[in-house]
C-alpha positions in Angstrom: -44.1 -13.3 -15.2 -46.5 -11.0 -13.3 -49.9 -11.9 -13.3 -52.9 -10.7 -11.6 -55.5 -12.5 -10.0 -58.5 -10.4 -11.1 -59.1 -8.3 -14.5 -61.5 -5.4 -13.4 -61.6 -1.7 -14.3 -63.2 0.8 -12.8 -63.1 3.1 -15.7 -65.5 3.3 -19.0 -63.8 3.2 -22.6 -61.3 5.2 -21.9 -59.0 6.7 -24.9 -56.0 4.6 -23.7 -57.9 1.1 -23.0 -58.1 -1.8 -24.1 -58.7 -5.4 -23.1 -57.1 -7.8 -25.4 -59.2 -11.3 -24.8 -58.8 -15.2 -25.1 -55.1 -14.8 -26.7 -52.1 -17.6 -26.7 -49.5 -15.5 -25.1 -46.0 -15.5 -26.0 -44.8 -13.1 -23.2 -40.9 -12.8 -24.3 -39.4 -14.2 -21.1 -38.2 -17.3 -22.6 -41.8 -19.1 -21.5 -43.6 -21.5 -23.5 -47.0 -20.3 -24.8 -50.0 -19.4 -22.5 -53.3 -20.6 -23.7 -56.2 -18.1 -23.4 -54.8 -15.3 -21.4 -57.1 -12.1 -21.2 -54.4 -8.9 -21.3 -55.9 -5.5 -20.0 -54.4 -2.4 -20.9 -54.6 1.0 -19.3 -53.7 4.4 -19.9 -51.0 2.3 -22.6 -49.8 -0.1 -19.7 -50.4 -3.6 -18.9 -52.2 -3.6 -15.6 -53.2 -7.2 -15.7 -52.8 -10.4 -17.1 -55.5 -13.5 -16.5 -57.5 -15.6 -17.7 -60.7 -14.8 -16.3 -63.9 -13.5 -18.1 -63.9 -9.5 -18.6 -66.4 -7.4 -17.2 -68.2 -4.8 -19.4 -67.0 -1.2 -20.1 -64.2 -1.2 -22.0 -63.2 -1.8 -25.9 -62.2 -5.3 -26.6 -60.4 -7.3 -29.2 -61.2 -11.0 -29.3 -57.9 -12.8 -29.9 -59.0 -16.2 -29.7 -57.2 -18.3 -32.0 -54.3 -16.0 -32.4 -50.6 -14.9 -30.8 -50.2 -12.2 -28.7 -46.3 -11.4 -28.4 -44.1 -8.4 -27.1 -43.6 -6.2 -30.3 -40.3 -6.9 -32.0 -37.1 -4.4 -31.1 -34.5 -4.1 -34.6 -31.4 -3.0 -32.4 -29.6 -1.3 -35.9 -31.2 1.2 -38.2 -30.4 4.0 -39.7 -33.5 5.7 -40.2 -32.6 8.5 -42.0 -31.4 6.4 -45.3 -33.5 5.9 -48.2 -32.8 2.9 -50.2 -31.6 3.7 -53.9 -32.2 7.6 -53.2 -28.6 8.0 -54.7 -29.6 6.1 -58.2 -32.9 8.0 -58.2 -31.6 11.4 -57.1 -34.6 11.5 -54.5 -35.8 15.1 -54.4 -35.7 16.7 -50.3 -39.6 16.0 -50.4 -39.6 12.6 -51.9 -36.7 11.5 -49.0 -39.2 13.1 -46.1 -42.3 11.0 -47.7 -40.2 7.6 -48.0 -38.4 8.4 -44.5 -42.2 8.3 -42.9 -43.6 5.6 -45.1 -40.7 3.3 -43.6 -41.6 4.0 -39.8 -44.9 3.2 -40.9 -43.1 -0.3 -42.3 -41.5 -1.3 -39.1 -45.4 -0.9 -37.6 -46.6 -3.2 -40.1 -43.8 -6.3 -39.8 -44.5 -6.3 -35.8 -41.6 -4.0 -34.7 -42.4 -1.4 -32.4 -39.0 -0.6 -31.0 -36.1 0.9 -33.1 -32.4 1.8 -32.0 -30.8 3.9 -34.5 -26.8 3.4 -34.5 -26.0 6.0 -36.1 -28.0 10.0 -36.6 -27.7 13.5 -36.9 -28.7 15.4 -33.9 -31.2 17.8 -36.7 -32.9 14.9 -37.9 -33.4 12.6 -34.3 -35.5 15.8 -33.5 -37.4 16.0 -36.8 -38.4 12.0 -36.2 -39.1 12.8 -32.3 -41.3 15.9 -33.1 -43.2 13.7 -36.1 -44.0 11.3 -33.5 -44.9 13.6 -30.7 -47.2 15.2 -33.4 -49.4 12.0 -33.7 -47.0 10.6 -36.6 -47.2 7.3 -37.0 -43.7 4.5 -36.4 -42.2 2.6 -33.6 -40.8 3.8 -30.5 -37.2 5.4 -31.5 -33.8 5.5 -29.6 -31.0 6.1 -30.4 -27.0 6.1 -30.6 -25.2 9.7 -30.0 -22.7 11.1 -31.0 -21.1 8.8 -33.7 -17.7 9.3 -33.4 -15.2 9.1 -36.3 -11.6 10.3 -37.0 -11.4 13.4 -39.9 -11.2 11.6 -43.2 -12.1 8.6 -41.9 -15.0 6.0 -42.1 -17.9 8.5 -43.0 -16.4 11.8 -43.4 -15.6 13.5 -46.4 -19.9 13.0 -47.4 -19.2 9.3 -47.8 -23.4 9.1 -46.8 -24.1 11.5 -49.9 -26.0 14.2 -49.4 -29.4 11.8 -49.8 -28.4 11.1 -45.9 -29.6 14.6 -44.8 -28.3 16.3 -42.3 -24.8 15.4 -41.8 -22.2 13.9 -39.4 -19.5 15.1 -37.5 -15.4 13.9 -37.4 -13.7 14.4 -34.0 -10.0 15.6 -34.1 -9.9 16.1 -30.5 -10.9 16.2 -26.4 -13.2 19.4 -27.4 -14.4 17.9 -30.6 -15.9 15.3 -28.3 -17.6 17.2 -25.8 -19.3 19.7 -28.8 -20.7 16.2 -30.1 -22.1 15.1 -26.6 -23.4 18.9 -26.5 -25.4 18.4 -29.8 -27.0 14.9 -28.3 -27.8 16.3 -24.3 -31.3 17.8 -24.5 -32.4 14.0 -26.0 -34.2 11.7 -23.5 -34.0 9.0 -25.9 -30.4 8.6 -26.5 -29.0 5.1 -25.2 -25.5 4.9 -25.7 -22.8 6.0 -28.1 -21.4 5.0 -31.4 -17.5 4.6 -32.2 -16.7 3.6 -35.8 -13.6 1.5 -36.2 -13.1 0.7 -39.4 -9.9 1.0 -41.2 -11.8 -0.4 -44.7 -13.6 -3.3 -46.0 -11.1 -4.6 -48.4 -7.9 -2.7 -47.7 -6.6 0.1 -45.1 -7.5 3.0 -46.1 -9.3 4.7 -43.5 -7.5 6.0 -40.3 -8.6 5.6 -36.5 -8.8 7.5 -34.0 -5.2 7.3 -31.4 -5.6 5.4 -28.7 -5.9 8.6 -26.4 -8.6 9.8 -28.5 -10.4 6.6 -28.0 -9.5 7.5 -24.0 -11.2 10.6 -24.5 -14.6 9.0 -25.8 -14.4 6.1 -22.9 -13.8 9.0 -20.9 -16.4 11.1 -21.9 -18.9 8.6 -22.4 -18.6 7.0 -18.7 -19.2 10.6 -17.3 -22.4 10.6 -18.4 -23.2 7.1 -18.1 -23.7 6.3 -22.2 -22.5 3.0 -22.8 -20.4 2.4 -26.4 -21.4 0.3 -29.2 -18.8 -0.3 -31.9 -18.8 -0.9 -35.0 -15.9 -3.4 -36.0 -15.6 -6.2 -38.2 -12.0 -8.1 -37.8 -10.3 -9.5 -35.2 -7.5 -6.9 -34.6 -10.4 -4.0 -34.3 -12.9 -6.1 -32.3 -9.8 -6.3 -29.6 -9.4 -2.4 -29.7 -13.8 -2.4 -29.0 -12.8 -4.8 -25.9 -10.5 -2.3 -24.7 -12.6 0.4 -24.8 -15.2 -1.4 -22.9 -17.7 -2.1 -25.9 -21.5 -2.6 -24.4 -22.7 -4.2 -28.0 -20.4 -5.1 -31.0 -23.4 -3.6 -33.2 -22.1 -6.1 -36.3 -21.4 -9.9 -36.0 -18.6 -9.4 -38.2 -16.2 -12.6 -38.9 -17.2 -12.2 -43.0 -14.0 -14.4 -42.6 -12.6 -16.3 -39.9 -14.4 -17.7 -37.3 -13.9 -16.3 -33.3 -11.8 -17.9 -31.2 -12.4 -19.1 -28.2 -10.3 -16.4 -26.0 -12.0 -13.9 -28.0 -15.5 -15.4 -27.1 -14.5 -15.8 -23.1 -13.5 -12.2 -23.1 -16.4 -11.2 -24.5 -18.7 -13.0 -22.2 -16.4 -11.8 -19.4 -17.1 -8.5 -20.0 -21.1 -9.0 -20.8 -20.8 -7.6 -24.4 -24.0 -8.0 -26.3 -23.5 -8.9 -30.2 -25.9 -7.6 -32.9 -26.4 -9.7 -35.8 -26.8 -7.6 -39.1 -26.8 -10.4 -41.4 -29.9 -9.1 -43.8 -28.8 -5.6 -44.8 -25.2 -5.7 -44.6 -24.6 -9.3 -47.0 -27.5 -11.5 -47.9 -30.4 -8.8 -49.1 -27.4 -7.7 -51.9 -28.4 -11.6 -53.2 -31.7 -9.8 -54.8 -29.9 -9.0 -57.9 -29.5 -12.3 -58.2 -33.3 -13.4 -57.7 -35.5 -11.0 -58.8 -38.5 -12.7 -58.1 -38.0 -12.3 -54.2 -39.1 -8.4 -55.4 -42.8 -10.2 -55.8 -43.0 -10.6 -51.8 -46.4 -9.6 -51.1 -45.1 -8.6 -47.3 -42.6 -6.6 -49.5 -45.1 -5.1 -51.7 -47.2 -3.9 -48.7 -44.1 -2.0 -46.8 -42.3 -0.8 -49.4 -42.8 2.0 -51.8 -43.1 1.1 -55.5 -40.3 3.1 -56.6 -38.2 2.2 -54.1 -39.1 -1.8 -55.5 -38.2 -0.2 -59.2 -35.3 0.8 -58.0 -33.8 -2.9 -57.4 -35.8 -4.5 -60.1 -33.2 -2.1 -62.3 -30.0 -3.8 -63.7 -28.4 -0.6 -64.4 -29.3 0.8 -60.8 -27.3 -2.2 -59.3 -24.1 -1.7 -61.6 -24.1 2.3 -60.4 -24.5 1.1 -56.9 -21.4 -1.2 -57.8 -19.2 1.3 -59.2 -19.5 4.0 -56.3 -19.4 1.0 -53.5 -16.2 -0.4 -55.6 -14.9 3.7 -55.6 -15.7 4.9 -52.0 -14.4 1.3 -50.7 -10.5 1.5 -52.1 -7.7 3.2 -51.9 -7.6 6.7 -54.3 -4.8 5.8 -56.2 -5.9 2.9 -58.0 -6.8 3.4 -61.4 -10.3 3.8 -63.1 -9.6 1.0 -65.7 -8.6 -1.4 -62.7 -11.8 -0.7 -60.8 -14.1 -1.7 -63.7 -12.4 -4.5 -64.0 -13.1 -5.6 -60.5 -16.5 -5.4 -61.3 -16.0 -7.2 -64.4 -14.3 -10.0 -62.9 -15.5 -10.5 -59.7 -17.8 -13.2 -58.9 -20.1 -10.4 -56.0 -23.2 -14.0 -55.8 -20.6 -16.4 -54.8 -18.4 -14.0 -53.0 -21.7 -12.7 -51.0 -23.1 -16.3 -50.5 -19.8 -16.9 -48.6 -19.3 -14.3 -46.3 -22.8 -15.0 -45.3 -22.2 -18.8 -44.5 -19.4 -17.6 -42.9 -20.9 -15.0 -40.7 -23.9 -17.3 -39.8 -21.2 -20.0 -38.4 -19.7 -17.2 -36.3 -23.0 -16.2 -35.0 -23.9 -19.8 -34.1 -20.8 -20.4 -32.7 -21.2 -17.4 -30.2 -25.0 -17.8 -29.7 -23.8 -21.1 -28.5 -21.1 -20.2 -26.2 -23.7 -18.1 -24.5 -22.9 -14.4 -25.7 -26.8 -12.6 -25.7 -27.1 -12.2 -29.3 -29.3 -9.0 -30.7 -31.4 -9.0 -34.3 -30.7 -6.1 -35.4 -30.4 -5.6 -39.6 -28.3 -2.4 -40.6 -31.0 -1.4 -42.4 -30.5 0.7 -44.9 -27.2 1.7 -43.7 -25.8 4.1 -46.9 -28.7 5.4 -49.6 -26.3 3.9 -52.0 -27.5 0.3 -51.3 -31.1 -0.2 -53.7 -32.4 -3.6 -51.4 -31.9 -2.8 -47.8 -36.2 -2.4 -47.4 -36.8 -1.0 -43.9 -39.8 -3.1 -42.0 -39.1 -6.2 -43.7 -35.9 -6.5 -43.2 -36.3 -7.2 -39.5 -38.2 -10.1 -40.4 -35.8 -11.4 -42.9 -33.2 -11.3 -39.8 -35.4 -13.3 -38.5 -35.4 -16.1 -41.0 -31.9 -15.9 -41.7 -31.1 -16.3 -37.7 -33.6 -19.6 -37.9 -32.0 -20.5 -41.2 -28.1 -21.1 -39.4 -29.3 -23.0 -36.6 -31.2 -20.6 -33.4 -34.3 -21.6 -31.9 -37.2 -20.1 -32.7 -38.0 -19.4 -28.5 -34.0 -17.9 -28.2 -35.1 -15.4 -31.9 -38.1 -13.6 -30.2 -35.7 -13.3 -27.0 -33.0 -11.7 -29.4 -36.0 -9.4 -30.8 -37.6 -8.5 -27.7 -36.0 -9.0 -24.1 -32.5 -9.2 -24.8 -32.1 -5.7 -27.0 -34.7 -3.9 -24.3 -31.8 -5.1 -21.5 -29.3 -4.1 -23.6 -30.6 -0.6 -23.9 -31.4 -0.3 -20.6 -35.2 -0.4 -21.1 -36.4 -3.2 -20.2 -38.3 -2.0 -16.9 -40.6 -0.5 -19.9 -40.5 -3.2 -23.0 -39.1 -6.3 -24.5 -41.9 -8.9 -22.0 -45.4 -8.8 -22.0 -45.8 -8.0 -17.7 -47.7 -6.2 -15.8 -46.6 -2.3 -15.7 -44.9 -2.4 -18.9 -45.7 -0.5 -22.2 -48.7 -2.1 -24.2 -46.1 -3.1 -27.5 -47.5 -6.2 -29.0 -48.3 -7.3 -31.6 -51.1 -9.7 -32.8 -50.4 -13.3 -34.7 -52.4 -15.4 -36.6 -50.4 -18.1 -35.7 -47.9 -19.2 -33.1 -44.4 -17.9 -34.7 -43.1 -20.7 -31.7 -44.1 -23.4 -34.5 -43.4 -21.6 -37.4 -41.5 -18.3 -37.4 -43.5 -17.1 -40.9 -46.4 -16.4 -38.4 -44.4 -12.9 -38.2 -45.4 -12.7 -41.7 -49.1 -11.9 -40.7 -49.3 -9.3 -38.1 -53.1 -9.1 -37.6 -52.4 -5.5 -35.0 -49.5 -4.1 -34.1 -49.3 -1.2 -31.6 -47.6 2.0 -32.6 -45.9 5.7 -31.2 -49.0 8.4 -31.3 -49.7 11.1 -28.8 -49.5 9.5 -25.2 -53.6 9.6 -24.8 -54.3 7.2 -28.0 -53.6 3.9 -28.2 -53.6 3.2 -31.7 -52.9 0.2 -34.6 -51.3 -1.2 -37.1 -53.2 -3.7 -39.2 -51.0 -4.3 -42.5 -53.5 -6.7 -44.2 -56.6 -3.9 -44.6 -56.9 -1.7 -47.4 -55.4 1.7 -47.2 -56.3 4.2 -44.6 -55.2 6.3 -42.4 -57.0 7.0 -39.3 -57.4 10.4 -38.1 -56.0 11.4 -34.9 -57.4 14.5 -32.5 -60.5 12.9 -30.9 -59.5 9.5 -31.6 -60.4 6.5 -29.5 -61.7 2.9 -29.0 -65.2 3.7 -29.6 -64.8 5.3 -33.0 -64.1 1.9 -34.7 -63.3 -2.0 -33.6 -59.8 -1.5 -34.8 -57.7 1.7 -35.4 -56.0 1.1 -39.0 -52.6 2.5 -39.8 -51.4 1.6 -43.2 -47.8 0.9 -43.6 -47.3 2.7 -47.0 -49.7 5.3 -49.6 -51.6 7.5 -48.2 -50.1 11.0 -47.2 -48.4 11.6 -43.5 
């Protein structure tokens, strides 16, 4: 932990400062709490962290009593996906509104730091130049390209057309390269996505040849972009450990538990795992308690609509039918698909696969693999309950829930992802010459980890010269931006959700 020795400035309210004072500091390095640290803040940096008295000058926020932590990093969006936009047939402008009402979201639940695993090059610019702007969400990086075999996982519009701009299949060497072409002029790219997924239930997807998967190690080790894979079972994680997988970006193991020569290899090669409990299984357990829809954190973050959309009965059966469709094989009939859905038992089937998971991700957070929270969120607009924002910090409880400790969560939400994405000189600890992303506590989330609840401030992605907040428990307002700075009020409010971008 770097610490200086003296907090001084030698400059008067400037836009970018900020002296944050009398905090308990959680700084993400696996530390126990610091009592009463003072945390200046400069031009967006740290410069110094003490516990001295503050000299006069600069704009202050009196902490005393509360948590100052790194802001949290969800290592698996997919920003572009509205929930239930597919049941609702979301006009282009109501998908734009929702898409930056859910950055805001992320603000609001404490996470300043997104990695999305899978976007089109058109919209990674539209969310980069909505930021640059002065829009208001978290830090965004990203996977890309995706890559996918034709009339594979994702081709053929399996996203729907509510996804927005589209991805690409690669066929071959020079279906590769157009993809890393589309992704090169991006400065906040991280790594690259292979999809290896032959089908949830039965195969009925095909995979790219092993010298296609050559051509994308290939490809990706010229220009240094590390793969993530996406791969449930067994026989597919072993084809991700052959290509040299950086992060398996699900835990996988819905059934099944790993084995131990599949755990040493992965530790051998340093593969990170990401855990995507909330919106791949247990958020599908809503239609099955309706009153978890009353969340007041949910109710904050989440558009009203959007909240309709799952409290609907018939929404959830048309999500259902096109899962059930998209999901199996083309030649079995209609009639038998309904009666899948009439038969099946989706609460107790769901409710095992995510005891089942949570072992496997005990199992491996124990042998020592560096486990990432990240949530899938909202990984198709089919899905009606995959809530951006919130979902991280259901992650979060559901990680607590099968065993972790609450010190080893915030390192899975904060160092560990910003190491794993190669940006940790900048985020993920709370040191000197890092960015300022923290995030403001009532309580110690050390004790009890539904402190993350109750963000108090929350730092966000404006225009360089502003350093600007989240507070998601004050009414409705959006601050302007232009001339904006420290002096104009004690704290800059960002709501998460209502008022016009």
């Amino acid at each position: 932990m770097n610490e200086s020795s003296d907090i001084s400035t030698s400059s008067n309210s400037e836009r970018n400062d900020l002296l944050i004072l009398n905090a308990d500091l959680i700084d993400g390095t696996g530390a126990s709490t610091r009592k009463n640290r003072s945390i200046l803040i400069e031009n967006g940096l740290i410069t110094a962290i003490d516990k001295s008295s503050p000299v006069n000058g600069i704009r202050k926020i009196d902490a005393k009593g509360s948590t100052v932590m790194p802001g949290l990093i969800d290592a698996h969006v997919h920003l572009q996906s509205v929930p239930g936009s597919v049941y609702r047939d979301d006009s282009e402008k109501d998908l734009e509104k929702y898409r930056y009402e859910q950055l805001r979201a992320y603000l609001a639940c404490g996470v300043t730091t997104v990695l999305d695993n899978a976007i089109s090059s058109e919209m990674l610019k539209k969310f980069n130049n909505f930021l640059a702007d002065g829009g208001t969400g978290p830090h965004i990086y990203a996977l890309g390209p995706t890559f996918y075999p034709r009339n594979g996982y994702l081709d053929n519009g399996m996203l729907t057309p509510y996804w927005g701009p589209s991805l690409k299949p690669s066929e071959n060497d020079e279906d590769v390269k157009s993809l890393f072409n589309e992704y090169e002029n991006f400065d906040n790219i991280v790594g690259v996505k292979a999809m290896v997924e032959p089908g949830f239930q039965a195969t009925i997807w095909p995979l790219h040849s092993p010298e296609m998967r050559e051509t994308i190690v290939r490809e990706s080790n010229k220009r240094n972009k590390p793969i993530y894979i996406h791969a449930y079972k067994k026989k597919i994680q072993k084809i991700g450990l052959k290509m040299g997988v950086k992060n398996f970006a699900h835990s996988g193991f819905l059934k099944g538990s790993p084995s131990n020569k599949f755990i040493n290899e992965v530790l051998k090669q340093g593969t990170y795992l990401t855990t995507t409990l909330a919106s791949t299984i247990e958020q599908m357990l809503i239609q099955f308690d309706q009153e978890r829809l009353d969340d007041p954190l949910l109710k904050l973050t989440v558009s009203e609509e959007i909240i309709n959309t799952a409290k609907d009965m018939n929404a959830w059966k048309d999500m259902y039918e096109k899962f059930i469709k998209n999901s199996t094989p083309k030649w079995v009939p209609s009639l038998v698909l309904k009666q899948i859905l009439k038969y099946v038992n989706f609460e107790k089937q769901l409710k095992a696969n995510l005891t089942n998971a949570s072992k496997a991700i005990y199992k491996m957070y124990k042998a020592g693999i560096p486990i990432v929270l990240g949530t899938d969120t909202s990984n198709w607009p089919l899905f009606i309950s995959f809530f951006h924002g919130i979902s991280t910090i259901r992650e979060i409880e559901l990680l607590h829930d099968l065993g972790m400790l609450p010190i080893d969560i915030i390192s899975s939400s904060t160092r560990i992802p910003a190491e794993m994405m190669g940006i940790e000189s900048e985020v993920g600890t709370v040191e000197t010459g890092k960015r300022a992303d923290l995030v403001i506590l009532k309580e110690d989330p050390l004790k009890n980890l539904s402190a993350l609840r109750d963000v108090s401030w929350t730092t966000g992605k404006f225009d360089p010269m502003d350093m600007v907040a989240v507070n998601a428990n004050e009414t409705a307002k959006i601050v302007e931006m232009g001339a904006y700075s420290f002096e104009d009020v004690d704290t800059a409010i960002v709501n998460a959700i209502g008022s016009p971008v």
